[in-house]
Each structure stands twice: as C-alpha cells, then as structure tokens.
C-alpha positions as CSV (number, residue, x, y, z in Angstrom):
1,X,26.3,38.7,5.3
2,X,22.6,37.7,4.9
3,X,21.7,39.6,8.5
4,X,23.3,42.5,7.1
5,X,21.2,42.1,3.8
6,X,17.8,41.8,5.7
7,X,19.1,44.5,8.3
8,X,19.2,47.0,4.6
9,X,15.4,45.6,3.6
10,X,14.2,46.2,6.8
11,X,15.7,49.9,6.6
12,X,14.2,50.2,3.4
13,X,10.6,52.0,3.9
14,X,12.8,54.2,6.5
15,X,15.0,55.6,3.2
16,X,12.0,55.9,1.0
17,X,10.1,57.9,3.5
18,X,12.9,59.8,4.2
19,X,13.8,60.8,0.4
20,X,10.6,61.3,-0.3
21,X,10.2,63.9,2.5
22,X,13.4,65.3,1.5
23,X,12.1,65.5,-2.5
24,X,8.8,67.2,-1.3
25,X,10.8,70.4,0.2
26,X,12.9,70.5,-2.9
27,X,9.9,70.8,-4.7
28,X,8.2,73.1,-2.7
29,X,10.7,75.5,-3.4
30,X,10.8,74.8,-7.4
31,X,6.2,75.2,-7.4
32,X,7.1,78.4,-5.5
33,X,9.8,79.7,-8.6
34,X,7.8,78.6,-10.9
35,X,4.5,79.9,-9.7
36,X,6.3,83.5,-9.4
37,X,7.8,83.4,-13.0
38,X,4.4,82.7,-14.3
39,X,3.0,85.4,-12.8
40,X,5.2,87.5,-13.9
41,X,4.7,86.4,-17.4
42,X,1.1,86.7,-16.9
43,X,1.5,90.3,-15.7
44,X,3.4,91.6,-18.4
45,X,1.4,89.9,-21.3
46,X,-1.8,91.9,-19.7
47,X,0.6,95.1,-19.6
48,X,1.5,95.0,-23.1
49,X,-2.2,94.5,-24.1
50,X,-3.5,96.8,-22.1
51,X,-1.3,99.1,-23.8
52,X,-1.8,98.3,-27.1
53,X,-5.5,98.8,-26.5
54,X,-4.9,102.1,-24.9
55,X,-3.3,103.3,-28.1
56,X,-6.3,102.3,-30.3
C-alpha cells in the first residue's frame, strides 16, 4: 500500500500540470466571451450617447 501511495506523490506535479493546462483553455474561452460582451456594452453605451448628443 505505501508503493502505491508514493507511486500517487510522485504522479502528483504530472496532475497539477495537467489541470492546470486544462483550466487555462477553459479560461481562454470564458476572457474571449467576456471580452466580446464588453465590447458590446461599450458599443452601445457610445451609441446611445452619440444619439443623445445628436438630438441637442
């Protein structure tokens, strides 16, 4: 049982690079979304003041 336990340590840098590599394209994908809603946003704050300056 103990070689089995130190055979999981040793694995254990392995599974952390792994997930981590794994959580960086996840969150690739969410800094994408989010960067394209905010532009959005952005976009049609300056639309709506644009027209309300238009109309002055």
């Amino acid at each position: 049982m103990k070689r089995i336990y130190e055979q999981i340590i040793d694995l254990r840098p392995a599974w952390i690079g792994t997930a981590g590599t794994g959580a960086t394209a996840i969150l690739d994908g969410v800094n994408a979304a989010v960067g394209i809603l905010v532009g959005l946003a952005t976009l049609t704050y300056l639309i709506i003041r644009i027209r309300k300056e238009l109309k002055k």
